[in-house]
C-alpha positions as a Python dict, from the first residue, in 0.01 Angstrom:
ca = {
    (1, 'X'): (0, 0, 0),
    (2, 'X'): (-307, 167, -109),
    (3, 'X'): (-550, 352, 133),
    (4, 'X'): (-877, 235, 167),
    (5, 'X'): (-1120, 471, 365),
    (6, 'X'): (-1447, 267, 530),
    (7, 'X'): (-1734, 320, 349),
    (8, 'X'): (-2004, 424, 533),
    (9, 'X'): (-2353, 587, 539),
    (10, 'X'): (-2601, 780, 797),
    (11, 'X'): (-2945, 875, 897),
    (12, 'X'): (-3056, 1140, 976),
    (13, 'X'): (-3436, 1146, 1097),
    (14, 'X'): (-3604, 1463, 1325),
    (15, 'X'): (-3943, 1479, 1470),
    (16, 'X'): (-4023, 1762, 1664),
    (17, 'X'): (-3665, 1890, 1729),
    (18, 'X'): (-3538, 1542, 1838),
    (19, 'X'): (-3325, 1322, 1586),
    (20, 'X'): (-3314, 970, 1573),
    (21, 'X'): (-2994, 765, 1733),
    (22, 'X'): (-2851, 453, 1856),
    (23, 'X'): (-2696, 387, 2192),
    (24, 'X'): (-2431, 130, 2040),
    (25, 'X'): (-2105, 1, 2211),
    (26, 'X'): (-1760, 65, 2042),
    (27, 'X'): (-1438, -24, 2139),
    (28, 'X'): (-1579, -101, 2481),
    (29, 'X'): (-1754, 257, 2532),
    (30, 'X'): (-2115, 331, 2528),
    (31, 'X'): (-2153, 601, 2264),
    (32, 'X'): (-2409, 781, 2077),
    (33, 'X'): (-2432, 771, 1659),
    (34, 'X'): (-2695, 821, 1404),
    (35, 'X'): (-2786, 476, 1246),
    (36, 'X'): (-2506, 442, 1060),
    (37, 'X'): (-2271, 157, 905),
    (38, 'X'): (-2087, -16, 605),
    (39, 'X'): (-2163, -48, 292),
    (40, 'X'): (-2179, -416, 199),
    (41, 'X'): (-2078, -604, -152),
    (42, 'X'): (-2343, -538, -438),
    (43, 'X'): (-2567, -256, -209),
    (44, 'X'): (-2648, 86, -306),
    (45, 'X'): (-2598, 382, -87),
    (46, 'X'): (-2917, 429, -64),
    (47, 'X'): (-3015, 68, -15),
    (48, 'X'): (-2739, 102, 278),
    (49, 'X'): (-2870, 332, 442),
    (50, 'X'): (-3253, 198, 463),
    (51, 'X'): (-3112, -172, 544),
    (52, 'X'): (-2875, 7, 868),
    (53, 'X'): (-3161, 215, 974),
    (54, 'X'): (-3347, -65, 1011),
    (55, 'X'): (-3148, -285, 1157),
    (56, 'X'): (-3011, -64, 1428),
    (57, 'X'): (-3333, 121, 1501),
    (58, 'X'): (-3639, -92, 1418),
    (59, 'X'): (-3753, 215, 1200),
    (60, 'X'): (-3819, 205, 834),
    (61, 'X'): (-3611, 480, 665),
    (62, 'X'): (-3763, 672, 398),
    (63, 'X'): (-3457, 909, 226),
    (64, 'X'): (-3533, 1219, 54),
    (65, 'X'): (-3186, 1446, 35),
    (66, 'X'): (-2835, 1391, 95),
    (67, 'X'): (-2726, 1657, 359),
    (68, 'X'): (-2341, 1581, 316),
    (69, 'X'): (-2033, 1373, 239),
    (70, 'X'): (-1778, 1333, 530),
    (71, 'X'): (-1462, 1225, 541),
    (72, 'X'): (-1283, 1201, 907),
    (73, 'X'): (-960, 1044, 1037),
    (74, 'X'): (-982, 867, 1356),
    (75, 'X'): (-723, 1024, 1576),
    (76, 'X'): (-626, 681, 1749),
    (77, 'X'): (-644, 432, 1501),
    (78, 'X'): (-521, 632, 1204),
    (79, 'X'): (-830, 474, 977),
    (80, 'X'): (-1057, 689, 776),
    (81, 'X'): (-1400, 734, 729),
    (82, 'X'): (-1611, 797, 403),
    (83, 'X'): (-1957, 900, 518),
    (84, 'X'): (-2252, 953, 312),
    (85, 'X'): (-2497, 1094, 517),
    (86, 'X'): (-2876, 1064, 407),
    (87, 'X'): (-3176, 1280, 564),
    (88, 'X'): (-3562, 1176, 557),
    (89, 'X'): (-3808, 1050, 753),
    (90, 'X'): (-3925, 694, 905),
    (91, 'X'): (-4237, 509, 1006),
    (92, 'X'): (-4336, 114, 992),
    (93, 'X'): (-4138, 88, 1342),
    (94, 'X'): (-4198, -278, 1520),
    (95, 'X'): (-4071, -252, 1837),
    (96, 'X'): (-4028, -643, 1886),
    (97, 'X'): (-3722, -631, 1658),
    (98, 'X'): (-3404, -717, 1780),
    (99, 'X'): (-3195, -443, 1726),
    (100, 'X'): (-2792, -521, 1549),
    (101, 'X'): (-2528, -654, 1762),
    (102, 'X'): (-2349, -368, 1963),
    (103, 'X'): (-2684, -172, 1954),
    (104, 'X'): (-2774, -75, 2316),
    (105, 'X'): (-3095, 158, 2239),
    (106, 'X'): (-3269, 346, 1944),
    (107, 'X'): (-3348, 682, 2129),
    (108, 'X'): (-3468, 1079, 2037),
    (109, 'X'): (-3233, 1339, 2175),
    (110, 'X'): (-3259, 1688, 2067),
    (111, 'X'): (-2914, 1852, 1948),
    (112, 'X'): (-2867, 2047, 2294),
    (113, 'X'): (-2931, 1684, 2469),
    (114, 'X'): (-2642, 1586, 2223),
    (115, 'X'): (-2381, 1850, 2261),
    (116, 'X'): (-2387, 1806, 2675),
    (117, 'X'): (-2346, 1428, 2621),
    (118, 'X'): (-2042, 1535, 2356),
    (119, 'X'): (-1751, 1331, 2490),
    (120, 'X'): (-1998, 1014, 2402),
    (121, 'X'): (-2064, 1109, 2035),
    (122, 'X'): (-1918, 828, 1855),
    (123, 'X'): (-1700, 1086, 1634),
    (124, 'X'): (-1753, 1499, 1557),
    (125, 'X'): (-1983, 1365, 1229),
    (126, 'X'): (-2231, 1341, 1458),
    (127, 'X'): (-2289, 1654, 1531),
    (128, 'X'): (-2146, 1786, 1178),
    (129, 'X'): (-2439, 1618, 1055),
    (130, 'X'): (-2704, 1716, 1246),
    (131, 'X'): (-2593, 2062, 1187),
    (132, 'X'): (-2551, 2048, 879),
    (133, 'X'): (-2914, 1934, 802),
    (134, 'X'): (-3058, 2234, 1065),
    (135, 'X'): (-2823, 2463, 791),
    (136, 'X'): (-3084, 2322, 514),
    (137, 'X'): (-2824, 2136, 363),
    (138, 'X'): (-3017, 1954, 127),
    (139, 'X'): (-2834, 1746, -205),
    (140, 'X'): (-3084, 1546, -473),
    (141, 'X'): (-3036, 1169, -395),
    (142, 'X'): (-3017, 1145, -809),
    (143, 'X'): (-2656, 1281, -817),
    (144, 'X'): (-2550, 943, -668),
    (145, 'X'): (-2500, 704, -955),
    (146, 'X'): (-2463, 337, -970),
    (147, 'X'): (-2247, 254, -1235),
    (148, 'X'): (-2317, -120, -1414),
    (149, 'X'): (-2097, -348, -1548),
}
């Protein structure tokens, strides 16, 4: 059998000392994320991460840096987690959207509104994340490469 971690990607977008996240249900729980999801067939990181920004918060996603690469074992299910995690900024919101299925809320929490809410942070990348990009963690978006056929 060969091991196949999820490929995934993340936002992450502060204004004024709050960040950007989604209320989303998982595995029955309401929990708190950065937009964040999957990689599909044919897409681009990058492209990724715009398209799940958007879908999940109504925000267009503008990425400048990459602030880090993840990887994380869930501790129940045994899978594993590949996350590319992007930081930027947004605008063009349109608050009539329909936000993805699962997706409760798009709402700004600062990090201290974060770590008392901990045991609902969807995994520790959350926070990793986040404080990761406060650290000035900051990696050019031109070191990821697209290789074509």
């Amino acid at each position: 059998m060969v091991w196949k971690p999820h490929a995934t990607v993340a936002a992450i977008i502060e204004r004024e000392g709050r960040f950007l996240m989604v209320e989303e249900m998982a595995g029955g729980k309401l929990v708190i994320n950065q937009p964040a999801g999957h990689l599909d067939p044919d897409e681009s990181l990058i492209d990724a991460v715009i398209r799940e920004t958007q879908e999940e918060t109504a925000w267009q996603f503008i990425p400048e840096a990459i602030t880090g690469i993840y990887l994380w074992k869930h501790p129940e299910n045994g899978e594993s987690f590949l996350r590319v995690t992007f930081c930027g900024s947004c605008d063009n919101h349109n608050p009539t959207q329909a936000l993805d299925d699962g997706i409760q809320a798009a709402v700004w929490r600062t990090r201290d509104e974060l770590i008392k809410k901990k045991q609902t942070l969807r995994s520790p990348m959350v926070i990793n994340c986040i404080d990761d990009y406060l650290a000035g963690k900051r990696f050019p978006l031109d070191m990821l490469i697209d290789v074509a056929s």
